[in-house]
PDB file with SEQRES, HELIX, SHEET and CRYST1 records, atoms N, CA, C and O in Angstrom:
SEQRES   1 A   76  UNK UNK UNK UNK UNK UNK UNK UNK UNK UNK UNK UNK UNK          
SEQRES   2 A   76  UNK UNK UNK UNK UNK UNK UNK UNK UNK UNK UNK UNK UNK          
SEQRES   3 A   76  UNK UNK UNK UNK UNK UNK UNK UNK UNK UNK UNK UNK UNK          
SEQRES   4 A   76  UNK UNK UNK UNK UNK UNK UNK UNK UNK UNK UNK UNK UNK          
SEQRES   5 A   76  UNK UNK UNK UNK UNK UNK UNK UNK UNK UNK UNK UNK UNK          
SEQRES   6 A   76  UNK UNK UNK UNK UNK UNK UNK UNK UNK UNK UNK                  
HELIX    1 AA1 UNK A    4  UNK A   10  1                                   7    
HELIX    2 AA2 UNK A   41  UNK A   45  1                                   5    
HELIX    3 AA3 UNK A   47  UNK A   49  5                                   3    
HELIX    4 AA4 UNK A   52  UNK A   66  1                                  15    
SHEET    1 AA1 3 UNK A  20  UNK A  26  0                                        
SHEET    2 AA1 3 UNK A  29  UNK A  35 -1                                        
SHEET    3 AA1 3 UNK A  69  UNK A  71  1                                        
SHEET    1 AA2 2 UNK A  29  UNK A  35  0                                        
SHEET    2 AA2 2 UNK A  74  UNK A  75  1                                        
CRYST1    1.000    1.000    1.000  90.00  90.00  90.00 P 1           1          
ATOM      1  N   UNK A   1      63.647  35.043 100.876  1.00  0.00           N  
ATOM      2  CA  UNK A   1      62.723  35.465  99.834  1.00  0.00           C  
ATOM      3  C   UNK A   1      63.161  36.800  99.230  1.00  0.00           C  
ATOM      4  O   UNK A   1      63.179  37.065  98.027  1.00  0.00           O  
ATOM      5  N   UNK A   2      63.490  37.554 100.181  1.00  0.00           N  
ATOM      6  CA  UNK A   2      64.048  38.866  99.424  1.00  0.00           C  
ATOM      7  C   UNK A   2      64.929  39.161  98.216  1.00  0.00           C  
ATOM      8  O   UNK A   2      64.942  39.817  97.174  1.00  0.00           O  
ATOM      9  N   UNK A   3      65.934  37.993  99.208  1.00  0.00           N  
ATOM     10  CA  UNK A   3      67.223  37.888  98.299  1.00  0.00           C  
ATOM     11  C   UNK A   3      67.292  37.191  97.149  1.00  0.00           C  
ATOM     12  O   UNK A   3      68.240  37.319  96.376  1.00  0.00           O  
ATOM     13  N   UNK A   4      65.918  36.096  96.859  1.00  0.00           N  
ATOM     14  CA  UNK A   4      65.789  36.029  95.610  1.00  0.00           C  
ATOM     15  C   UNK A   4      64.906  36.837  94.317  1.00  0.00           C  
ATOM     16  O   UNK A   4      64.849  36.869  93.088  1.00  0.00           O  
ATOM     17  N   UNK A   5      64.349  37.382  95.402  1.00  0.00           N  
ATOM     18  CA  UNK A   5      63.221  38.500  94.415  1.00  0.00           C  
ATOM     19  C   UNK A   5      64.489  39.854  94.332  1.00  0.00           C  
ATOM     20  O   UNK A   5      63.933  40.752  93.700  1.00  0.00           O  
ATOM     21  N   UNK A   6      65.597  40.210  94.629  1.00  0.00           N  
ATOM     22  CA  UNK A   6      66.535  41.112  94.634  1.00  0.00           C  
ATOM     23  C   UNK A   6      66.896  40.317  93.367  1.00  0.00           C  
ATOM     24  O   UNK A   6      66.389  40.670  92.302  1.00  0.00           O  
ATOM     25  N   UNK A   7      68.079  38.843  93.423  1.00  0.00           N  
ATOM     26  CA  UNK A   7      68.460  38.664  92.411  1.00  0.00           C  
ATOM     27  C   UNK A   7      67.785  38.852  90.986  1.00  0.00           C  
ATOM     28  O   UNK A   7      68.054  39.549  90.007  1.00  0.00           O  
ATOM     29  N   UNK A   8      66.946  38.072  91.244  1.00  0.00           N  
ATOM     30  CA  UNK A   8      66.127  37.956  89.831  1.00  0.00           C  
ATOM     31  C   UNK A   8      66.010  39.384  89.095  1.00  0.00           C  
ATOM     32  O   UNK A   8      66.514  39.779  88.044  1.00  0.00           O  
ATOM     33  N   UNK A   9      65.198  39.989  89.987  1.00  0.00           N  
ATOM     34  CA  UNK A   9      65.617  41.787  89.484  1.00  0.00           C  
ATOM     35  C   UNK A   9      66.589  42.214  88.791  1.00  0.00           C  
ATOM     36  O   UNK A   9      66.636  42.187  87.561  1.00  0.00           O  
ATOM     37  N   UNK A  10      67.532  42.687  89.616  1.00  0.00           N  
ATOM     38  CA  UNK A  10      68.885  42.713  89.139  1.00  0.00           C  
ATOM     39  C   UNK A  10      69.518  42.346  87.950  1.00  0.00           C  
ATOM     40  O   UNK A  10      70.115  43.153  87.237  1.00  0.00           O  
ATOM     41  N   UNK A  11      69.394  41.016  87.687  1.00  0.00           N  
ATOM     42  CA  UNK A  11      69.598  40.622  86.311  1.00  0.00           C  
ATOM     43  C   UNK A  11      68.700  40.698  85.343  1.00  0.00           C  
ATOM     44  O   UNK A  11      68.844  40.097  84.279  1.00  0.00           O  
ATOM     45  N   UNK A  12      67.629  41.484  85.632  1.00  0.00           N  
ATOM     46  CA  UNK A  12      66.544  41.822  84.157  1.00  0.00           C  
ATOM     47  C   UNK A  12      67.099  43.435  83.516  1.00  0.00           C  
ATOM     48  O   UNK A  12      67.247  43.771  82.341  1.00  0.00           O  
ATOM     49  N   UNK A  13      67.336  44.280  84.864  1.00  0.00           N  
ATOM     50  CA  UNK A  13      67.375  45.847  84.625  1.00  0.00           C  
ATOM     51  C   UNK A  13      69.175  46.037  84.223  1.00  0.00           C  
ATOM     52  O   UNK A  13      70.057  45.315  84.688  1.00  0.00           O  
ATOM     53  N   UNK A  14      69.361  47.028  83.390  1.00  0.00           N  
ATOM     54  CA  UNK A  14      70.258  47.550  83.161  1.00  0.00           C  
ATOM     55  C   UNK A  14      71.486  48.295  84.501  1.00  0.00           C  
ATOM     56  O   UNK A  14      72.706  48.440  84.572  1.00  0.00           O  
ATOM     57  N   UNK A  15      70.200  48.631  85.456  1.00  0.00           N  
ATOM     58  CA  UNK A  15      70.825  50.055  86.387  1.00  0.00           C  
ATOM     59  C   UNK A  15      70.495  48.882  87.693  1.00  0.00           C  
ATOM     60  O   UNK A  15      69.382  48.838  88.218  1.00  0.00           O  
ATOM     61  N   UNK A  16      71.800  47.827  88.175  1.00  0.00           N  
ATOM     62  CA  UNK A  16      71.249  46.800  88.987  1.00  0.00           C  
ATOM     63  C   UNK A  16      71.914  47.599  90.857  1.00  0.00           C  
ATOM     64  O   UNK A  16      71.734  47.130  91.981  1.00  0.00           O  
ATOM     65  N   UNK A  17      72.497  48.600  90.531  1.00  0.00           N  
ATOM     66  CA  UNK A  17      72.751  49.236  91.418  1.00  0.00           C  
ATOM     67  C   UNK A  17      71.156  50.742  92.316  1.00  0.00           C  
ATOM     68  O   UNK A  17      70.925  51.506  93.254  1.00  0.00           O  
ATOM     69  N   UNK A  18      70.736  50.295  91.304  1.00  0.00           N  
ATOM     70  CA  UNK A  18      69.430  51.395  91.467  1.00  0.00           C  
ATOM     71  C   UNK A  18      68.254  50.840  92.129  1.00  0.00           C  
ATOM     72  O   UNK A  18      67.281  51.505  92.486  1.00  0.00           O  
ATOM     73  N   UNK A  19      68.497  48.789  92.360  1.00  0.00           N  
ATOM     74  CA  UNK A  19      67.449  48.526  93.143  1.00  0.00           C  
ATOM     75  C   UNK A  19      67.773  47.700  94.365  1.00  0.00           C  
ATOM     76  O   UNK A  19      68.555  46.830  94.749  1.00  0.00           O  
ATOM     77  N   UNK A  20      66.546  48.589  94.857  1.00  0.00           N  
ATOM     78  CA  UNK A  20      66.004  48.263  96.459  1.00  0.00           C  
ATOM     79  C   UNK A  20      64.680  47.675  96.413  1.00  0.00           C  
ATOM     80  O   UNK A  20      63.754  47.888  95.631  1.00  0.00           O  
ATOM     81  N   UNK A  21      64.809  46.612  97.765  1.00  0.00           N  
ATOM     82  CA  UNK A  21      63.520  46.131  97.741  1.00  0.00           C  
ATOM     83  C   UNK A  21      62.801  46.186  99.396  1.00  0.00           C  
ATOM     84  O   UNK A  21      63.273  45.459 100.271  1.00  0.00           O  
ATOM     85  N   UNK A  22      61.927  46.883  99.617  1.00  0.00           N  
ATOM     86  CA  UNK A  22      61.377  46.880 100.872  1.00  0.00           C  
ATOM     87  C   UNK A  22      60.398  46.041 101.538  1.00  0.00           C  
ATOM     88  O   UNK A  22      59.306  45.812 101.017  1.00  0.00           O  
ATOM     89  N   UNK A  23      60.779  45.519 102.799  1.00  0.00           N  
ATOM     90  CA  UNK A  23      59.826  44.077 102.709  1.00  0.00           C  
ATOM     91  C   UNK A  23      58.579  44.788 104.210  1.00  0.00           C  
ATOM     92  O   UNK A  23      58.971  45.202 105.301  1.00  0.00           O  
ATOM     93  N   UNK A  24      57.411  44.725 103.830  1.00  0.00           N  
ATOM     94  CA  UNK A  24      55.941  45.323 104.812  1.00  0.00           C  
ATOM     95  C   UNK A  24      55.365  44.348 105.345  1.00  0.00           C  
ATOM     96  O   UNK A  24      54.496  43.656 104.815  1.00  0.00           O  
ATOM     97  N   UNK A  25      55.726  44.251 106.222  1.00  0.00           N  
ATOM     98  CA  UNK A  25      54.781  42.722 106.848  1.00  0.00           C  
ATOM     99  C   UNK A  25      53.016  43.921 107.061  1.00  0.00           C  
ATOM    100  O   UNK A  25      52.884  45.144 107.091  1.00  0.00           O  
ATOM    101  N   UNK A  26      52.265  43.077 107.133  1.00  0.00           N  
ATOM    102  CA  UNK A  26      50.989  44.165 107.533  1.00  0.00           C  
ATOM    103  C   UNK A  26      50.255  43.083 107.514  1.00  0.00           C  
ATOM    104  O   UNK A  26      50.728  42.279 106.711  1.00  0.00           O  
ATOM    105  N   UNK A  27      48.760  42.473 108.339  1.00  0.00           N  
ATOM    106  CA  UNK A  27      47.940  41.770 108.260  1.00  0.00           C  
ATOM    107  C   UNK A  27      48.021  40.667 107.609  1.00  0.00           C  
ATOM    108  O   UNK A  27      47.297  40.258 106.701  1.00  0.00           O  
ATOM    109  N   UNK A  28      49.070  40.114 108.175  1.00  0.00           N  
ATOM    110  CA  UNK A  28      50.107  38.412 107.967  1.00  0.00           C  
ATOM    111  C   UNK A  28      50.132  38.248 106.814  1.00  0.00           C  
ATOM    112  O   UNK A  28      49.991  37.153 106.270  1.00  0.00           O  
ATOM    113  N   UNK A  29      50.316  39.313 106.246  1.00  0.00           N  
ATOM    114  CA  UNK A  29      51.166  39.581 104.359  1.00  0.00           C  
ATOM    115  C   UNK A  29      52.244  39.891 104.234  1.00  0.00           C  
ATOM    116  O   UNK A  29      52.627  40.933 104.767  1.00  0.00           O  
ATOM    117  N   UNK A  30      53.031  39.173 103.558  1.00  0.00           N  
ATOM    118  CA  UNK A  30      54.596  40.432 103.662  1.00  0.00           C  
ATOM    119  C   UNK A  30      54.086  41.046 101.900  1.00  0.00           C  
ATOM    120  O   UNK A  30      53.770  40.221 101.043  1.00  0.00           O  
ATOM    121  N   UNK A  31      54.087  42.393 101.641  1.00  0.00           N  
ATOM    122  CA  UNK A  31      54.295  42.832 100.200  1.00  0.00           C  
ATOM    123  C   UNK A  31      56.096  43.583 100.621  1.00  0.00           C  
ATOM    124  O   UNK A  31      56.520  44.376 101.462  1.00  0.00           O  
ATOM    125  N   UNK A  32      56.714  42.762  99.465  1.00  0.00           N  
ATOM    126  CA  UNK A  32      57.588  43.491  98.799  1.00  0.00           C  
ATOM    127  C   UNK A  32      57.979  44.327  97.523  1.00  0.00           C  
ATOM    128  O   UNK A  32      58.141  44.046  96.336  1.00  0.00           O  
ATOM    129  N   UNK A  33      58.055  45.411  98.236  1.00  0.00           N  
ATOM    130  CA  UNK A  33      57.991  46.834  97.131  1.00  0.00           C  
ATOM    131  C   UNK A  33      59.649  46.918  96.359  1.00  0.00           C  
ATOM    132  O   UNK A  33      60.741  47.331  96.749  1.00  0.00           O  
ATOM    133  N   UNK A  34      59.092  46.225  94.949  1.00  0.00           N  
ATOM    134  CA  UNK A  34      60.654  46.724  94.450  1.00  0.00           C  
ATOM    135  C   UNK A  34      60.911  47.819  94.090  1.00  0.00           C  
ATOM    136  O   UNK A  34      60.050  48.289  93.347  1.00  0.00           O  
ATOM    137  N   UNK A  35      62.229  48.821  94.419  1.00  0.00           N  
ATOM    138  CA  UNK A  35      62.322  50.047  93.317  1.00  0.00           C  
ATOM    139  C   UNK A  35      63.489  49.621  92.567  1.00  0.00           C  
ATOM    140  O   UNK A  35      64.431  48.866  92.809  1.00  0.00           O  
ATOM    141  N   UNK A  36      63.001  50.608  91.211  1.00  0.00           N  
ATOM    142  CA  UNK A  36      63.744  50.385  90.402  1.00  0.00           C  
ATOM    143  C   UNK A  36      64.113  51.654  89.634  1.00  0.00           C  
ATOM    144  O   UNK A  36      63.329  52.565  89.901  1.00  0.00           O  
ATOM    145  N   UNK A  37      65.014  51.974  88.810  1.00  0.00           N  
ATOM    146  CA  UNK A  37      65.336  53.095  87.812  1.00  0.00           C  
ATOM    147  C   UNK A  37      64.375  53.414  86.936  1.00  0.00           C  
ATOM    148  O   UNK A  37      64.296  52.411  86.227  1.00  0.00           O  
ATOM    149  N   UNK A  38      63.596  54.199  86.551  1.00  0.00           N  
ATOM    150  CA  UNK A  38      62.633  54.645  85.659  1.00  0.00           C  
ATOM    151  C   UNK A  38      62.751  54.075  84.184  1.00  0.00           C  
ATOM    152  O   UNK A  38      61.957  53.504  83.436  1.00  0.00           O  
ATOM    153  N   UNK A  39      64.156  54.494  84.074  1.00  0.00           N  
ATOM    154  CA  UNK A  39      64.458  53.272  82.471  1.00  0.00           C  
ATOM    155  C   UNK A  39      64.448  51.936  82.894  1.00  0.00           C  
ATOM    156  O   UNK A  39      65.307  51.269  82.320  1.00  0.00           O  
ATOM    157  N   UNK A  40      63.722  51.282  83.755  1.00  0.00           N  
ATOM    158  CA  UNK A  40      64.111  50.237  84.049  1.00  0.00           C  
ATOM    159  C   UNK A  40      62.371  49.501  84.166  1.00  0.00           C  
ATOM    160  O   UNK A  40      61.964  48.352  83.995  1.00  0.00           O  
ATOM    161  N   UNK A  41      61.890  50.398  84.423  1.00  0.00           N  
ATOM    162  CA  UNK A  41      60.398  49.806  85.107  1.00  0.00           C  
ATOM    163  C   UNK A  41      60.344  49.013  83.698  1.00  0.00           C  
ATOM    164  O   UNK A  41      60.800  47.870  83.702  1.00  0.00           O  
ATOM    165  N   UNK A  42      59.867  49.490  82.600  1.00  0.00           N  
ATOM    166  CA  UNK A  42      59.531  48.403  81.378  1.00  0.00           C  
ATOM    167  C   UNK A  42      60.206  46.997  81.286  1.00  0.00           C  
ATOM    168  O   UNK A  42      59.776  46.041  80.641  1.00  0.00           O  
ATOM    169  N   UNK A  43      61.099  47.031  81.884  1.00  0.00           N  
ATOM    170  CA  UNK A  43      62.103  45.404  81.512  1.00  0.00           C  
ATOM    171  C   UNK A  43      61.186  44.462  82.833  1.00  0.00           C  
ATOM    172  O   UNK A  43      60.560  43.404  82.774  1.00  0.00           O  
ATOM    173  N   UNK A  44      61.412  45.232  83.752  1.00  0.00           N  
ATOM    174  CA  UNK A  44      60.735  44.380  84.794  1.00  0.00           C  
ATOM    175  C   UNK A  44      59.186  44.252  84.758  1.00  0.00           C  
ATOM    176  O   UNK A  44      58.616  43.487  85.536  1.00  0.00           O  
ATOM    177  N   UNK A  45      58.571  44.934  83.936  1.00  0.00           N  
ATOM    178  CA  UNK A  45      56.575  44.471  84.086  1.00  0.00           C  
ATOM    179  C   UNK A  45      56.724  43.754  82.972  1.00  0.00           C  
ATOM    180  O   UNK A  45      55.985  42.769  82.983  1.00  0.00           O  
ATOM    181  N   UNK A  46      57.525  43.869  81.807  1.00  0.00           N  
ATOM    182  CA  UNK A  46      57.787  43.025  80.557  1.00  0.00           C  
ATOM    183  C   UNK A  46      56.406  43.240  79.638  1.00  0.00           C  
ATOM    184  O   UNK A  46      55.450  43.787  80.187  1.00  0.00           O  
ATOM    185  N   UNK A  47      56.314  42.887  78.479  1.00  0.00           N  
ATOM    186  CA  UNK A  47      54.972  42.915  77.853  1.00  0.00           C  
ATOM    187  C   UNK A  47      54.065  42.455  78.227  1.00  0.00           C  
ATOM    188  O   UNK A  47      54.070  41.241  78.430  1.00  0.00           O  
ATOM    189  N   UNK A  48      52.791  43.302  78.501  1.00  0.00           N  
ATOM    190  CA  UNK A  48      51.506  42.541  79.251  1.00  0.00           C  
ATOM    191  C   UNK A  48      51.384  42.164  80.645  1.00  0.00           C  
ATOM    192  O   UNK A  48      50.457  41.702  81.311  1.00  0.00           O  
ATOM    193  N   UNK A  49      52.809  42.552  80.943  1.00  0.00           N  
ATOM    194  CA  UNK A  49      52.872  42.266  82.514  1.00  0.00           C  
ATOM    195  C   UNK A  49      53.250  40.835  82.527  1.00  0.00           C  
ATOM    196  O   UNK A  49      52.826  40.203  83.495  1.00  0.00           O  
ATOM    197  N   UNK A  50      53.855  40.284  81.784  1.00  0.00           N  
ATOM    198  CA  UNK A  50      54.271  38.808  82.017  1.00  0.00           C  
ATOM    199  C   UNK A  50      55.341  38.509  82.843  1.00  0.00           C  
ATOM    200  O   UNK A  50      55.338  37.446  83.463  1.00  0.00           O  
ATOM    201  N   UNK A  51      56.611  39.598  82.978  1.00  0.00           N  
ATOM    202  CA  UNK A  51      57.466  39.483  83.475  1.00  0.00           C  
ATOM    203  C   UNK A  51      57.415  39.791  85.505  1.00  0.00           C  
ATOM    204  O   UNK A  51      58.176  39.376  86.379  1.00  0.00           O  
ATOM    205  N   UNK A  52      56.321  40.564  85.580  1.00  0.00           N  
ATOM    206  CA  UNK A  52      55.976  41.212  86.749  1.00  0.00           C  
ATOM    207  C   UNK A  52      54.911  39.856  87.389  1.00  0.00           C  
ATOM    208  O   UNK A  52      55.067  39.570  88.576  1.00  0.00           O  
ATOM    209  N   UNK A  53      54.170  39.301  86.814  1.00  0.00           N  
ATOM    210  CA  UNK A  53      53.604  38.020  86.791  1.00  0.00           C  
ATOM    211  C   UNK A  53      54.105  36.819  87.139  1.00  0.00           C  
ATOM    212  O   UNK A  53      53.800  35.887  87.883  1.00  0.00           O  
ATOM    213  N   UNK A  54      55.218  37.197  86.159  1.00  0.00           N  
ATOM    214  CA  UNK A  54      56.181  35.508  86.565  1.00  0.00           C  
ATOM    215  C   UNK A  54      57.063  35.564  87.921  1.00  0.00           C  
ATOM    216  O   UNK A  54      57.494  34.515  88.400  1.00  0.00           O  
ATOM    217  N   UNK A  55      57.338  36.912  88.571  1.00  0.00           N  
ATOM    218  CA  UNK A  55      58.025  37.330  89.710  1.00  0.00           C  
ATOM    219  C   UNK A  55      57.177  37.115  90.382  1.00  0.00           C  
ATOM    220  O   UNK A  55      57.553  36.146  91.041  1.00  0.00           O  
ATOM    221  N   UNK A  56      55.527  37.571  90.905  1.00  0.00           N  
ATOM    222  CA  UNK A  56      54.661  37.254  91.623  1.00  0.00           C  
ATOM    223  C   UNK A  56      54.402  35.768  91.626  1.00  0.00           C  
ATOM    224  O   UNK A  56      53.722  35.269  92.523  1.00  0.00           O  
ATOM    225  N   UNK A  57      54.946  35.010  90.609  1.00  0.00           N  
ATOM    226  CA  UNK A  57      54.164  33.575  91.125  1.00  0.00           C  
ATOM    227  C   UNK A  57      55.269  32.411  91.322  1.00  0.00           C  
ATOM    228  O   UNK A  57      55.187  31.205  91.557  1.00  0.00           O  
ATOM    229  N   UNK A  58      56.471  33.421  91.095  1.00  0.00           N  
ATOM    230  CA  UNK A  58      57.724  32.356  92.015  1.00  0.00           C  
ATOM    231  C   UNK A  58      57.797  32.844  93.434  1.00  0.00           C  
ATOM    232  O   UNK A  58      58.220  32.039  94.264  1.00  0.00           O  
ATOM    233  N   UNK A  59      57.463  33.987  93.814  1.00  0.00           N  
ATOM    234  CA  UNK A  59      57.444  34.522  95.265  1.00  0.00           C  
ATOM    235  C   UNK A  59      56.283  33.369  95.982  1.00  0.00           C  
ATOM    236  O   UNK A  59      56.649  32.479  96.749  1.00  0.00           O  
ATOM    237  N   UNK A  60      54.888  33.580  95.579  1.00  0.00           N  
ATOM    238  CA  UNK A  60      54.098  32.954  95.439  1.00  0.00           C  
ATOM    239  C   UNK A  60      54.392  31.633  96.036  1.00  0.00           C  
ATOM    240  O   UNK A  60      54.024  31.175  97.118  1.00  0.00           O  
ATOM    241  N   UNK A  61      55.303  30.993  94.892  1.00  0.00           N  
ATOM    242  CA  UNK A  61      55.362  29.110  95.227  1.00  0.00           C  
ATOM    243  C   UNK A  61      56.290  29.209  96.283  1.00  0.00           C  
ATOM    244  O   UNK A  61      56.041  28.590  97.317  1.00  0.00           O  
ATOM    245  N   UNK A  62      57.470  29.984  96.187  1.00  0.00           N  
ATOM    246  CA  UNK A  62      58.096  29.575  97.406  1.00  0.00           C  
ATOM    247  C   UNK A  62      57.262  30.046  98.918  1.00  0.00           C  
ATOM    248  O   UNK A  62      57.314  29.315  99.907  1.00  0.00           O  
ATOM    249  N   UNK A  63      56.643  31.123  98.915  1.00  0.00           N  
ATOM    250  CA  UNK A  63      55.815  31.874 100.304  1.00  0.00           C  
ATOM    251  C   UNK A  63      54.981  30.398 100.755  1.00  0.00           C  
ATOM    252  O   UNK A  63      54.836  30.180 101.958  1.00  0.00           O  
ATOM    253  N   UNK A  64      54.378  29.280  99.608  1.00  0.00           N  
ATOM    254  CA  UNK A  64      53.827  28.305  99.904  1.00  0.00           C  
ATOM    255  C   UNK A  64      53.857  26.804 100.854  1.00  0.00           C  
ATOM    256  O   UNK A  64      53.056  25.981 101.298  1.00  0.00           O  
ATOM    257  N   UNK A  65      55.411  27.073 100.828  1.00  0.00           N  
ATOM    258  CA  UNK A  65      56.264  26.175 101.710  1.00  0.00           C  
ATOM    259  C   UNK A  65      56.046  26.975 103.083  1.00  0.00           C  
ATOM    260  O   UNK A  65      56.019  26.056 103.902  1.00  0.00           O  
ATOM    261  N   UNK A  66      55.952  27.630 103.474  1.00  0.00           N  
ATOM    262  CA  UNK A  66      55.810  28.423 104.746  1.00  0.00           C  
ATOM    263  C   UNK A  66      54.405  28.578 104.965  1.00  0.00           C  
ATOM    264  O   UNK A  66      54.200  28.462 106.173  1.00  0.00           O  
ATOM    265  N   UNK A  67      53.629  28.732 104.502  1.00  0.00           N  
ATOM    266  CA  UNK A  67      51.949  29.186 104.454  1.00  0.00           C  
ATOM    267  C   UNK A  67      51.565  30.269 105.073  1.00  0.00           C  
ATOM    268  O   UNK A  67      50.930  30.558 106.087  1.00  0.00           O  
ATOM    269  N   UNK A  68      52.439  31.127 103.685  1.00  0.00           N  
ATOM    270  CA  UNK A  68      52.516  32.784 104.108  1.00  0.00           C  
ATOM    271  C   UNK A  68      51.770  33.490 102.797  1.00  0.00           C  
ATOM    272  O   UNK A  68      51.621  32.921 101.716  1.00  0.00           O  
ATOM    273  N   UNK A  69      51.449  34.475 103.023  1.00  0.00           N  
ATOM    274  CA  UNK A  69      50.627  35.026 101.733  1.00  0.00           C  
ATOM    275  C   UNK A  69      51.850  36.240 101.397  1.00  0.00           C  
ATOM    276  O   UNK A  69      52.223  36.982 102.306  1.00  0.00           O  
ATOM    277  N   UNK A  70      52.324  36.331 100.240  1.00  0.00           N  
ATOM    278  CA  UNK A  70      53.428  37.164  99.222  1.00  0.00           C  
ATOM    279  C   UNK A  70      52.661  37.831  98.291  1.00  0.00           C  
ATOM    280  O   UNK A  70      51.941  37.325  97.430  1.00  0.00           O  
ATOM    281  N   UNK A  71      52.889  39.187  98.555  1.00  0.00           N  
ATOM    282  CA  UNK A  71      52.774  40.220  97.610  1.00  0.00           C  
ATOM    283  C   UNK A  71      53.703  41.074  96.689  1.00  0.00           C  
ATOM    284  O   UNK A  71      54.251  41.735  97.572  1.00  0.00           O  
ATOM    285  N   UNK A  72      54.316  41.562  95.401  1.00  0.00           N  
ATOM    286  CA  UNK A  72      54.913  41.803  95.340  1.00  0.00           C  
ATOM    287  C   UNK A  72      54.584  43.216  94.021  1.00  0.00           C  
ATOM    288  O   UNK A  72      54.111  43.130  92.888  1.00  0.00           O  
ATOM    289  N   UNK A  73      55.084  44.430  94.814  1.00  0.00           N  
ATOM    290  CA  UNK A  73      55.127  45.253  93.576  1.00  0.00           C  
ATOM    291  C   UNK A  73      55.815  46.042  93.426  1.00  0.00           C  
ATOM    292  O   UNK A  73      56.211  46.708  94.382  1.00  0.00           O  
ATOM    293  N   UNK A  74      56.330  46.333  91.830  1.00  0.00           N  
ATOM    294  CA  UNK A  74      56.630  47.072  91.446  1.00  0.00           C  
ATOM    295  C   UNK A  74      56.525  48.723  91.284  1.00  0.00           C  
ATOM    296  O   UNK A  74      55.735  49.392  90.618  1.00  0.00           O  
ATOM    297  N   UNK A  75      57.798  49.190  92.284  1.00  0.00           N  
ATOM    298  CA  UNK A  75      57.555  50.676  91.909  1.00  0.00           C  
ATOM    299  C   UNK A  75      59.060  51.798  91.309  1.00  0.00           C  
ATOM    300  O   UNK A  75      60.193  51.815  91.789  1.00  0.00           O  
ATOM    301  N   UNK A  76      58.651  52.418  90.432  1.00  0.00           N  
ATOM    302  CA  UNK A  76      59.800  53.288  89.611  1.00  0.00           C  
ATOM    303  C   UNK A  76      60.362  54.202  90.601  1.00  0.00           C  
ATOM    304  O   UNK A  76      61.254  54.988  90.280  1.00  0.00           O  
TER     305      UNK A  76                                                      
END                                                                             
């Protein structure tokens, strides 16, 4: 799961060397915290948050095959 919420990243932002993603298991949640380059946060929440949306709900479908609850956010 990481490694696809890494890829996908990566190929939205300019600075693909600038992200890390930290994975928190806590109260049988994993949230993964992406960072990213400050010029970068806008490409990844996208307008309206559609792009930050569409990352939460492919994490989402795949976490579903496992029957795990996926969180995922974005931080600069």
């Amino acid at each position: 799961m990481k490694e696809l919420i890494e890829y996908l990243v990566k190929e939205l932002v300019d600075e693909p060397d600038n992200v890390t993603i930290t994975e928190v298991a806590k109260d049988g949640a994993i949230t993964y915290e992406v960072h990213v380059a400050p010029s970068d946060l806008g490409k990844v929440i996208g307008k309206q948050g559609r792009i930050a949306n569409a990352l939460r709900t492919v994490a989402k479908a795949v976490a579903m095959k496992d029957k795990q609850k996926v969180y995922v956010e974005i931080i600069a």
